[in-house]
N, C-alpha and C positions, 0 to 999 in steps of 0.2 A: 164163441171163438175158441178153434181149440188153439191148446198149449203146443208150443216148440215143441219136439221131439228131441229128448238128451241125445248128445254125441255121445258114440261105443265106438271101441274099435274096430275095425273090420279084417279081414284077410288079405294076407299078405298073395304076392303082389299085390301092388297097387296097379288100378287100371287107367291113371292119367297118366302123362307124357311129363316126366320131371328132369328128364335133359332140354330144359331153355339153353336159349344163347346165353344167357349171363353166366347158369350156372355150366356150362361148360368150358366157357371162357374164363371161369374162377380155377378151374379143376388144374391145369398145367403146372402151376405157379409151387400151388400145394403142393402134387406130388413130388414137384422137383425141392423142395426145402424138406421131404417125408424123407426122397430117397437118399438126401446130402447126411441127414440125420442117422439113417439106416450105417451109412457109412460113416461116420463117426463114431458113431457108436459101438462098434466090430474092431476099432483099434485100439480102443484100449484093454490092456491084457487082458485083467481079472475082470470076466463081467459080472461078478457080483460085487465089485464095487458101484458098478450103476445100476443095480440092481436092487441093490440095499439102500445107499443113498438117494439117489430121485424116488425109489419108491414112497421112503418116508416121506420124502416131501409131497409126493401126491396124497399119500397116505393122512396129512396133515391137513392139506388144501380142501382133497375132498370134505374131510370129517366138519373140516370150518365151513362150509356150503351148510348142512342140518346144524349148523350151530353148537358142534362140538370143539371149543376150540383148546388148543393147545400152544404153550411157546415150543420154539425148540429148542430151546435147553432144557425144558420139561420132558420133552418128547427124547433126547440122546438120553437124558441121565436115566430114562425110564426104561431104558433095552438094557439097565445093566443092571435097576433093581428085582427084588421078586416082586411075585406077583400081587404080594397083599400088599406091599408098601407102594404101588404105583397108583397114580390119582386115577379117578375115573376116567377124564379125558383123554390120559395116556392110553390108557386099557382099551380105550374105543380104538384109537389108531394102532396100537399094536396089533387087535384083530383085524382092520382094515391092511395093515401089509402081511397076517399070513393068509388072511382071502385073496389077495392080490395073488400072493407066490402058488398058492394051490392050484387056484385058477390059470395060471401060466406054466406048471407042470403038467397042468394035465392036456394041453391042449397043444402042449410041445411033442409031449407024448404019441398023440391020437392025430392032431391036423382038425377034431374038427370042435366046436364047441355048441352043448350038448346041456338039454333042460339038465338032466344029472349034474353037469358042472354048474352050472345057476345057482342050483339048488345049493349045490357044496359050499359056491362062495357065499349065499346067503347065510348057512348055515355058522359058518369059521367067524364070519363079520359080527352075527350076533348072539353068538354064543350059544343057539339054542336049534331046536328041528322043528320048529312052530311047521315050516314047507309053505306052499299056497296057504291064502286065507282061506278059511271052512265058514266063516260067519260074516254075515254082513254088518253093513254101517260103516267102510272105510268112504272119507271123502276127503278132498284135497283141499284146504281150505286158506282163504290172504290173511295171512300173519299179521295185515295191520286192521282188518276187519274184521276177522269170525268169518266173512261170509262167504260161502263153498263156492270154490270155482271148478272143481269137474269131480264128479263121481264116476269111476271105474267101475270096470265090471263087477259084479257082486254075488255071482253064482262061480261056485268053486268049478263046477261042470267046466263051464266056461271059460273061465282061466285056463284049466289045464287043458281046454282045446287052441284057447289060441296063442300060449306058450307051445306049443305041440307046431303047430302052424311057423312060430316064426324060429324057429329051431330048422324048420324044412328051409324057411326064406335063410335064413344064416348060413346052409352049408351046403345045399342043393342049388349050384352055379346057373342049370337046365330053367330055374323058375324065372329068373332073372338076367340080364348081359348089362346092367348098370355098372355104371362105375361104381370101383368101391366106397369110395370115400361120397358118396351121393345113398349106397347102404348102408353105410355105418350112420347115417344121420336119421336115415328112414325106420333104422333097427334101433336106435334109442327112442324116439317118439314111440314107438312101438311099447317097447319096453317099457319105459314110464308110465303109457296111458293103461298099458293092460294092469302094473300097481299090482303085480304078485302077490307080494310079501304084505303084513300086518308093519313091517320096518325094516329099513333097509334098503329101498327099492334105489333113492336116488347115487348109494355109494355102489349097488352093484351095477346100476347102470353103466356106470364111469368107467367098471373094471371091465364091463363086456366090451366098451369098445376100443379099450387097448386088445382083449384078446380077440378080437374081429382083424383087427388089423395085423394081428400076426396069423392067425390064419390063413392070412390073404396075401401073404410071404412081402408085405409091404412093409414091416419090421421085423428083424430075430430076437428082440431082446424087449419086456416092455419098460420101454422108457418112454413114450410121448404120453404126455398127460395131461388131461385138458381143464383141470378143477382151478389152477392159476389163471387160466384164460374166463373160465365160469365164474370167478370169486370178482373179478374186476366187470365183468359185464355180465352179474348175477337178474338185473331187470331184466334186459333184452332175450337172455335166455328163457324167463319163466312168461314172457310176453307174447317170444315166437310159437314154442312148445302152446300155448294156449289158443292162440291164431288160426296156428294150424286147425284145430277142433271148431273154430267159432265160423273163419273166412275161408278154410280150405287152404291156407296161405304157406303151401310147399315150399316157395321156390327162397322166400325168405328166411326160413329155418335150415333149410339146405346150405345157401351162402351162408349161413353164420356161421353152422358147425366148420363146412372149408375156411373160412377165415380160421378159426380156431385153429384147426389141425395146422396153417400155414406158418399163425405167429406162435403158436406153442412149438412147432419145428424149430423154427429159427433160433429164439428162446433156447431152447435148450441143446441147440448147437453149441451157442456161446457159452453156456455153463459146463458142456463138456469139454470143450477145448480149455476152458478157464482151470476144471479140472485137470488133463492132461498136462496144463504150463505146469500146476503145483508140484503134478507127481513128477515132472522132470528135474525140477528145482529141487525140492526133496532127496529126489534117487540120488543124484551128484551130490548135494550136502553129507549122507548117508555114506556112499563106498565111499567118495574122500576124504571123510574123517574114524569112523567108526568100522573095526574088523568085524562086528558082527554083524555089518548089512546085510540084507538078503533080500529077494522079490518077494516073498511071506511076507517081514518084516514091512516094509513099503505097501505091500497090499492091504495088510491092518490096519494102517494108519488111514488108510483114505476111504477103506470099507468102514468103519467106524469114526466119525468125525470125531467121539468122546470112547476111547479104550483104556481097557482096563488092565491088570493082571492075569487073571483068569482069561481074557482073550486071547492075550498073547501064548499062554501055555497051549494053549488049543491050537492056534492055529500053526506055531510055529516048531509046536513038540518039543517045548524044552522046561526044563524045571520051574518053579514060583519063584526063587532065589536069582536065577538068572531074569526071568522077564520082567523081575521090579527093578535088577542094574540096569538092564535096558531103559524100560521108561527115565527109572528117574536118574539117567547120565541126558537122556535127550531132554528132559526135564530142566534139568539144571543147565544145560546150554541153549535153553529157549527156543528147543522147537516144538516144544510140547509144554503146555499148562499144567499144572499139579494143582488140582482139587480134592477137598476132603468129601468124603461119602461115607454115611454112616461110621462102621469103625473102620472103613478102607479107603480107599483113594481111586480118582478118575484121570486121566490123562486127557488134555483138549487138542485138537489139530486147528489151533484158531485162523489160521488162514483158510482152512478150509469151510471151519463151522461160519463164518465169516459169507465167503461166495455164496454158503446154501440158505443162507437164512437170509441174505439181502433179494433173495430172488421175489 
């Protein structure tokens, strides 16, 4: 009798029919909570305040999926130690948001996203240029059993043809008229099963498909993130993705990731308007007590949940002598926390750190 034949990946297009009635009937819902999100997102001034903040939090989510986990109080207080005194855990998600930020300059850049960029963010994420695997013996195996549930491809050749291939499916619209959000599900199965990287594959995954979606001008800024939606419905996820391989079972991997993209929309609708209440509350406490408000000053505070002294020189161009009366006059009138660090001091925005960490 012979033996099954392993599942491989094959080429992109795919040649079944993956617009069902269900999942087409899922599609509206999504993109209208994508594009309310799109627009919210655009109104608040500074976008590196949700660029910095959500990111870390995706930053954080993702890394707790491979089991790297972190609090975030570990995680702020660690964007303002150096580099040898941060825990490992931190150091893993600090690399995970400036793989995220590269990967989203370069593609703001250019329009399109590009095996080079893959490569980049893999590289930023783990600190090394290891590139494609060159050797064999990777396999994907149940954490509560040792026992291998799929081996990927294992010739390098290979790899880098069919990263090559979905690079074409990624930015060449000609090969496909899918909906997007039906390729951003097809482009991460993808992704995962071909298992590039020796490590790293499931955080960059996560990062391609925010920048698919800006790409695809259905976000400008990446802020949906789907690693909160992954962490809470972690079975389902590594259930559908293997399905897919075993039943051919498209149509249910497809609904998950649109559910995903729907309630990770919404989700973080709410936490940006939650964000916006603060900064308004804030801004008014600010001019109406204090002569030396500013939008700088206000933008710190909420681009950094835990700031420092040396931030505030930076960002607002003014002396050490001045930016520690600032903190610690708002300090002392309790809108900011005063913590010791090392031989220096951290500032906390506890209403904020508050919102982002109950998420």
């Amino acid at each position: 009798m012979k033996s099954k034949k392993a599942w491989l990946p094959t080429d992109l297009p795919l040649v079944i029919d993956l617009e069902t009635k269900t999942i087409l009937k899922s599609l509206p819902s999504a993109h209208a909570a994508l594009a309310e999100l799109k627009g919210i997102a655009s109104s608040i001034p500074s976008q590196n305040i949700l660029i910095d903040t959500l990111g870390m939090q995706e930053a954080k989510d993702s890394s707790a999926i491979e089991n790297i986990i972190t609090t975030h109080d570990d995680l702020y207080r660690s964007s303002m130690q150096t580099e040898s005194s941060r825990s490992l855990q931190a150091k893993e998600v600090q690399n995970y948001i400036a793989a995220l930020k590269k990967g989203f300059d370069s593609v703001k850049k250019s329009e399109w996203l590009t095996v080079k960029t893959i490569l980049q963010i893999q590289e930023v994420l783990e600190n090394n240029q290891a590139g494609f695997r060159k050797l064999p013996g990777t396999a994907l195996k149940s954490t509560s059993t040792g026992e291998t549930i799929y081996t990927p491809p294992q010739d390098y050749q290979e790899i880098v043809r069919l990263m090559s291939n979905l690079e074409k499916f990624i930015n060449d619209r000609s090969l496909s008229d899918l909906d997007p959000l039906i390729k951003m599900a097809i482009i991460h199965f993808q992704f995962e099963s071909i298992h590039p990287f020796y490590d790293g594959n499931g955080r960059t995954g996560r990062i391609i498909n925010i920048l698919y979606l800006i790409t695809e001008k259905l976000l400008n800024l990446p802020v949906l993130y789907l690693s909160t939606y992954i962490i809470r419905n972690k079975v389902e996820y590594y259930k559908h993705l293997q399905q897919v391989r075993e039943k051919n079972a498209w149509e249910e991997w497809i609904l998950y990731m649109i559910r995903a993209v729907e309630v990770t929309s919404r989700e973080t609708i709410e936490l940006i308007q939650g964000i916006k209440e603060l900064m308004t509350d804030y801004k008014h406490k600010l001019r109406d007590n204090y002569k030396f408000y500013s939008h700088d000053l206000l933008n710190n505070l909420f681009r950094h949940p835990y700031t420092k002294i040396e931030f505030i020189v930076r960002d607002l161009g003014v002396t050490r002598l001045t930016a520690s009366n600032y903190l610690n006059k708002l300090a002392n009138d309790g809108l900011l926390r005063k913590e010791k660090l090392g031989t220096g001091y951290y500032f906390v925005n506890e209403p904020l750190f508050a919102l982002l960490s109950a998420r």
